[in-house]
C-alpha positions as CSV (number, residue, x, y, z in Angstrom):
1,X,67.1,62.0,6.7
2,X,66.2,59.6,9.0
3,X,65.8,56.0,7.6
4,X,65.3,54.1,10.5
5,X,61.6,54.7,11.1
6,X,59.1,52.2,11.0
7,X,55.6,51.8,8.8
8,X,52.4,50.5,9.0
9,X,53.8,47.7,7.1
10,X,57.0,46.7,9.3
11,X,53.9,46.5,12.3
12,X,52.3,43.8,9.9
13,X,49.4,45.8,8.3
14,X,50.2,45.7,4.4
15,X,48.1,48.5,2.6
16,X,49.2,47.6,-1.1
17,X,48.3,43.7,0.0
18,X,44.7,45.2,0.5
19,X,43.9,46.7,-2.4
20,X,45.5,44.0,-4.4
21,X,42.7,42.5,-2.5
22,X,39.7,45.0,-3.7
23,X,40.9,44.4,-7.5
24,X,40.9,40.4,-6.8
25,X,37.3,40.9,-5.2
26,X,35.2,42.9,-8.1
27,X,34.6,40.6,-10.2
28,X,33.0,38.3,-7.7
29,X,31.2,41.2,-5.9
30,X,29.6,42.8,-10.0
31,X,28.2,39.0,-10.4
32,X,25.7,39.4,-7.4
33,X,24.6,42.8,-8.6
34,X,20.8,43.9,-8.7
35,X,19.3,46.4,-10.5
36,X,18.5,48.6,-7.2
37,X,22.2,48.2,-6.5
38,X,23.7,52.2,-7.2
39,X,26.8,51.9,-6.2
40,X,30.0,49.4,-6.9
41,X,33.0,48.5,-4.0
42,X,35.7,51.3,-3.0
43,X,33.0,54.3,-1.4
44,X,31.8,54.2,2.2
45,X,28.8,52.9,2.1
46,X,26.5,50.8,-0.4
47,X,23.3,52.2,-2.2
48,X,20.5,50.5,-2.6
49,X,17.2,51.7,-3.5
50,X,14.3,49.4,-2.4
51,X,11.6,49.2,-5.4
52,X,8.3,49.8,-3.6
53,X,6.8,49.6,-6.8
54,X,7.0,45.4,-5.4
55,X,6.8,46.7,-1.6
56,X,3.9,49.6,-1.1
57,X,4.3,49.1,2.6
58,X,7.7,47.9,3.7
59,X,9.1,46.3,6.5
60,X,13.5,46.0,6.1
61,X,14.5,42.6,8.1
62,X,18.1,42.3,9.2
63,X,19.9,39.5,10.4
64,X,24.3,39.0,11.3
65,X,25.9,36.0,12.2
66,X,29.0,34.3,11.5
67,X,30.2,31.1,11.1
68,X,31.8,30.1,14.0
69,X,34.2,27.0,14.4
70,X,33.9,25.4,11.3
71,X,36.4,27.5,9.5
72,X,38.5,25.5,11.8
73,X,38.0,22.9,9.5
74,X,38.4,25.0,6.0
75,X,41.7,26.4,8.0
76,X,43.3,22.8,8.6
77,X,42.1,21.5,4.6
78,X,43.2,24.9,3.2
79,X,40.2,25.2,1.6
80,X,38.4,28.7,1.6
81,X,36.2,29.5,-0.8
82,X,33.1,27.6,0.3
83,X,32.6,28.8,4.0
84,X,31.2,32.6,2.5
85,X,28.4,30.3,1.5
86,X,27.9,29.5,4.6
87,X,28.4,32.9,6.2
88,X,25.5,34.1,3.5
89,X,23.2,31.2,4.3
90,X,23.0,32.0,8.1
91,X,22.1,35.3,7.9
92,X,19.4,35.0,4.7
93,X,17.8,31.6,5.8
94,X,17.2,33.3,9.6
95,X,15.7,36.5,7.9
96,X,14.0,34.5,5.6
97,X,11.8,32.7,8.5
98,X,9.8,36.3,8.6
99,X,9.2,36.1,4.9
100,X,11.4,38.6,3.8
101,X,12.9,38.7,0.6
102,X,17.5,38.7,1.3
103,X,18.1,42.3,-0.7
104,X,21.8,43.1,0.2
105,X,24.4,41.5,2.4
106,X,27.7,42.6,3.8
107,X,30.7,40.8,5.1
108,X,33.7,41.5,7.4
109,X,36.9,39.4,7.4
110,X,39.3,39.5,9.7
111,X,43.1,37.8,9.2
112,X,46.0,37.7,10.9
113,X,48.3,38.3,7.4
114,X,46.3,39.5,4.5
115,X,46.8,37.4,1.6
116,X,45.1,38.8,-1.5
117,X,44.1,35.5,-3.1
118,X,42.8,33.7,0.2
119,X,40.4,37.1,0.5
120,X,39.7,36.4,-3.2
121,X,39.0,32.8,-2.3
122,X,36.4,33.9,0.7
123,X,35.0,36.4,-1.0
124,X,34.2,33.9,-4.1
125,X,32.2,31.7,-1.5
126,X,30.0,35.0,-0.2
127,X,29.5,35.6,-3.9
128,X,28.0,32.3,-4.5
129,X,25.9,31.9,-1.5
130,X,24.4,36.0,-2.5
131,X,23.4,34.0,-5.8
132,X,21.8,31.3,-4.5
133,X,19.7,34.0,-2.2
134,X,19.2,36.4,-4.7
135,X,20.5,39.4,-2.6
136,X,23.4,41.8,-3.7
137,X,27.2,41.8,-2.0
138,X,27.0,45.4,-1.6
139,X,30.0,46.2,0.6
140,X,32.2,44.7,3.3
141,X,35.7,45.2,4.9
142,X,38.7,43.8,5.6
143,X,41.0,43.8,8.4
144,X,44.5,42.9,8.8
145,X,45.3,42.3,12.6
146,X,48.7,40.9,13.4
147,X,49.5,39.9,16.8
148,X,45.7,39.1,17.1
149,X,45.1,36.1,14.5
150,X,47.9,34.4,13.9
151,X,48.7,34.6,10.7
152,X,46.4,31.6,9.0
153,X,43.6,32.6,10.9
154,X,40.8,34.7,10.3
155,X,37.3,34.9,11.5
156,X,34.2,36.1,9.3
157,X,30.8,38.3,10.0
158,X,27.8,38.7,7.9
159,X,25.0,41.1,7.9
160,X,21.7,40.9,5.7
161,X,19.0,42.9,5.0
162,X,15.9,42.1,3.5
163,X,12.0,43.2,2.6
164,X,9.0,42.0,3.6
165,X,5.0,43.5,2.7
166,X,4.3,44.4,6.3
167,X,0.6,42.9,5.8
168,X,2.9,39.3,5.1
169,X,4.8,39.8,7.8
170,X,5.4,36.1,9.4
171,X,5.5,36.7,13.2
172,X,3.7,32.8,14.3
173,X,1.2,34.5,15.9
174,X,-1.7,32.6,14.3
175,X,-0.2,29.4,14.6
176,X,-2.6,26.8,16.1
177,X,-3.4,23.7,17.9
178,X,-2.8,20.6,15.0
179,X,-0.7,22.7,12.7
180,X,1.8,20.4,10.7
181,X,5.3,21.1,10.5
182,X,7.4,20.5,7.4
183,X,11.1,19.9,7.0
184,X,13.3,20.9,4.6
185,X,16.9,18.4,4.6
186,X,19.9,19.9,5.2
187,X,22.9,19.4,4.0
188,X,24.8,18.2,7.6
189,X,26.2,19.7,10.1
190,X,25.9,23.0,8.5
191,X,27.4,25.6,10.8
192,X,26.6,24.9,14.5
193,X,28.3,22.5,16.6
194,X,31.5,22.7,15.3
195,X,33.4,22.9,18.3
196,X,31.9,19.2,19.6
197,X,32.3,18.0,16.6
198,X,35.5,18.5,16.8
199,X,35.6,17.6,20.2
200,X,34.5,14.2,19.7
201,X,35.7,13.3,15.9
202,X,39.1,14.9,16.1
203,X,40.6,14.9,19.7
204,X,38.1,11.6,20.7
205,X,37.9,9.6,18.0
206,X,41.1,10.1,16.4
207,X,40.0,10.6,13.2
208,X,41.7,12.4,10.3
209,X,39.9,15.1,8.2
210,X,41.5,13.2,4.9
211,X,40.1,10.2,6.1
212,X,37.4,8.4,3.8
213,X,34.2,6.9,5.5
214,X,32.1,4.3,3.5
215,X,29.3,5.4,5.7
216,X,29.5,9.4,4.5
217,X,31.0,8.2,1.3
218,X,33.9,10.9,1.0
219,X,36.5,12.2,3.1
220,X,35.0,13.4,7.2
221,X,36.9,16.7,5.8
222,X,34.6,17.0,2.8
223,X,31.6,16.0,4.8
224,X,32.3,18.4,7.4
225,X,33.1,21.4,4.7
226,X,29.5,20.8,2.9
227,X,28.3,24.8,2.9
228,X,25.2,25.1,4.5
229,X,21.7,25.3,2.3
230,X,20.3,28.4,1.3
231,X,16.5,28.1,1.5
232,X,15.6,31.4,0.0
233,X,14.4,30.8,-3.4
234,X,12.5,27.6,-2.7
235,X,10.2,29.3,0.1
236,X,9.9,32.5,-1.6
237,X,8.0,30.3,-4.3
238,X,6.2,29.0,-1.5
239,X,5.0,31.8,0.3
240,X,3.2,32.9,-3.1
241,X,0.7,30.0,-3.3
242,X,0.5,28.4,0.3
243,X,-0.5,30.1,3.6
244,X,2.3,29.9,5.5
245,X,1.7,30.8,9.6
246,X,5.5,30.6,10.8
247,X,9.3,29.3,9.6
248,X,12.4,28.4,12.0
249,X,15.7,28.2,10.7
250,X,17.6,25.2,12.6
251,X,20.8,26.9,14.0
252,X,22.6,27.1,16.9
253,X,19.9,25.7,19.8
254,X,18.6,22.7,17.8
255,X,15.4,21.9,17.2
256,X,14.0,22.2,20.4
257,X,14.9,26.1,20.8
258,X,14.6,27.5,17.6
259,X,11.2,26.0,16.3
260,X,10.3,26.7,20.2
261,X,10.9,31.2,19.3
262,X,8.3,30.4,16.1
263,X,5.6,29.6,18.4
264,X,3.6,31.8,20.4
265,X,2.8,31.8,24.5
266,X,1.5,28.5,25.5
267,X,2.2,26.0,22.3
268,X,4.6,23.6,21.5
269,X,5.4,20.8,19.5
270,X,5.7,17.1,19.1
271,X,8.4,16.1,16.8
272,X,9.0,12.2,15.7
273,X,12.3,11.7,15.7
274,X,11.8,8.1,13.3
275,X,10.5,11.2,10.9
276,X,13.6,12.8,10.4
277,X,16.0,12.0,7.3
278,X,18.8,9.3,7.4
279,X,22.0,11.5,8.4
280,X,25.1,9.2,8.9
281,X,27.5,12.4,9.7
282,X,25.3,12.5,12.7
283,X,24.9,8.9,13.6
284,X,29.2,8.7,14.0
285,X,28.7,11.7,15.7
286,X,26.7,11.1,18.7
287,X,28.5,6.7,18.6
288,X,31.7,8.2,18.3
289,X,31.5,10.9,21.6
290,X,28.5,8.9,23.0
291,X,26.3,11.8,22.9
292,X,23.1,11.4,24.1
293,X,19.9,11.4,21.8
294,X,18.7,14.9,23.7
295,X,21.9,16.6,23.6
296,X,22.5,16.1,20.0
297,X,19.2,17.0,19.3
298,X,19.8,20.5,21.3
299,X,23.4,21.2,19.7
300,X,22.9,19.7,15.7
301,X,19.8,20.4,13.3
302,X,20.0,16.0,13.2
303,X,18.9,16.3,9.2
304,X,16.3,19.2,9.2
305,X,17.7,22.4,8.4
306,X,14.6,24.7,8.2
307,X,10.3,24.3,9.1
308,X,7.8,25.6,7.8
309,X,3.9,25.6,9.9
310,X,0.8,25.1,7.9
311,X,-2.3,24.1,8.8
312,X,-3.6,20.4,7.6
313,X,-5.8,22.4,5.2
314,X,-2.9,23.6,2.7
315,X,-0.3,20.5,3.6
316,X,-0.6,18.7,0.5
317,X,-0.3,21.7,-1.8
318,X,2.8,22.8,0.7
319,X,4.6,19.1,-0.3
320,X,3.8,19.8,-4.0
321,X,5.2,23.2,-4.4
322,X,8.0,22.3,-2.7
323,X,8.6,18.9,-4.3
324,X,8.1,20.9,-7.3
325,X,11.3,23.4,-6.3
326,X,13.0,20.3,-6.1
327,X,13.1,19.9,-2.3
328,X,12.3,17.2,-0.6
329,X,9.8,18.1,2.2
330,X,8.7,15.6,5.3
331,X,6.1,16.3,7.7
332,X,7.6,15.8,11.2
333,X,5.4,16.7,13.4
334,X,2.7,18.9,15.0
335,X,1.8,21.8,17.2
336,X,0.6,21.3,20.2
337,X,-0.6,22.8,23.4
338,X,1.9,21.8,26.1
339,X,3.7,23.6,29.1
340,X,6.8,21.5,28.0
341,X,8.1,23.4,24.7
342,X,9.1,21.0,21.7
343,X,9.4,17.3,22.8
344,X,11.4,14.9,20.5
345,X,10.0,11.4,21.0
């Protein structure tokens, strides 16, 4: 008998390391569990059965994203169990701006070694963001890659599905001339512009990630770490007492470009930047690299994290639901009609 063959294991792919993994994971996975859920973690695929008891005429809306760079940041701080909230919260809040309810969500995580208890720790961060959306971690994989991460690394994928009544379908068709645009606060940087941020706070500016700022008031590592706001349950609420005409989710693109794809042909919008909530994370920022006022405006959401368009009719019972919710709406600006997109002045 030869003994000197190799195995999956000796090419740095651990098997038993996995499903240590899987038994780590279901309690986190049960907690997000909906009723329509029919099936638990281990099979091929995840059932779901949509109640159109709620939904006569359906329309499913998907969204995937990931998180990009930042988990740069939990990678350095060895802290992983918040950026699955972010991972959840870019793919609900952009399927949310079409109205649609987040049902289930998947994830994908890629590492260079598998370590059961760090895929317990990122898995516990999707589990909390599904919570705060209301949607159901339904399935996902993980996959060991050695000689491709190295072996603290790993990189993570999200992929949502949600519902919407196709007669509530929000596509910004009807949006108009004068409409008002709200904005919900973020929570910082979120999860977009990670790589100049690092650019300019970490190689530029020196700084340290343990390093405590009296104008953020913690540590730039714990600033930079906040998970990104889930929107879900606030404008669901909305959208059952205020005509809503469109929704942007401030990701990747800014302001300018993503309230710009709410809009239809031929309108834009005026946006006043003195408006826009106090954000010291992105006051160092754009001091510390000497970014100009445009560029951060096109890279960073600069304190707004998601709009909402209403007409001037329904504004003030807009602000009270959602002050109500406990968010703290500001109108920011207007549609307009303009050949030059969304202008920040």
């Amino acid at each position: 008998m030869n003994n000197d063959g190799l195995d999956y294991k000796q090419a740095g792919v651990d098997i038993d390391a996995a499903n240590r993994s899987v038994e780590l994971i279901k309690q986190w996975v049960e907690k997000t569990h909906r009723p329509e859920v029919l099936s638990g973690i281990g099979g091929f695929g995840g059932f779901f059965a949509l109640d159109t008891s709620r939904y006569p005429n359906p329309v499913l809306v998907s969204g995937t994203d990931g998180v990009g760079t930042k988990l740069k940041i939990a990678q350095m701080m060895d802290i992983h169990n918040t950026v699955g909230i972010d991972l959840v919260a870019m793919c609900v809040n952009d399927i949310l701006v079409h109205g649609a309810e987040p049902l289930f969500f998947l994830d994908y995580i890629a590492l260079g070694k598998l370590k059961p208890h760090l895929v317990e720790d990122l898995v516990q961060g999707v589990s909390q963001g599904c919570l705060q959306a209301g949607c159901a971690l339904i399935g996902g994989e993980t996959a060991e890659m050695p000689g491709f991460y190295s072996e603290d690394e790993y990189d993570l994928a999200g992929f949502a599905v949600g519902v919407a009544e196709r007669s509530r379908l929000l596509t910004g068709q009807s949006v108009e001339d004068g409409d008002l645009l709200i904005g919900l606060p973020s929570s910082g940087v979120h999860s977009n512009g990670y790589s100049l941020v690092r650019k300019v706070l970490l190689e530029k500016a020196g700084l340290t990630l343990d390093q405590h700022s009296n104008e953020l008031g913690k540590t730039l590592g714990e600033e930079l770490l906040t998970p990104t706001r889930i929107y879900v349950k606030p404008v669901l609420n909305l959208l059952q007492h205020v005509e809503v005409k469109a929704m942007a989710h401030i990701t990747g693109g800014g302001l300018p470009e993503n309230l710009q794809r709410s809009l239809p042909q031929g309108l834009g919008a005026l946006i006043d930047s003195k408006s826009m909530p106090a954000s010291p994370i992105f006051d160092l920022i754009a001091h510390a690299g000497q970014v100009e006022k445009q560029e951060m405006y096109r890279t960073f959401n600069m304190g707004v994290g998601f709009i909402i368009i209403t007409s001037p009719h329904y504004l003030d019972n807009a602000l009270k639901y959602l002050r109500d919710e406990g968010e703290n709406p500001i109108v920011i600006g207007r549609v307009c009609q303009q050949d030059g997109g969304v202008v920040i002045k």
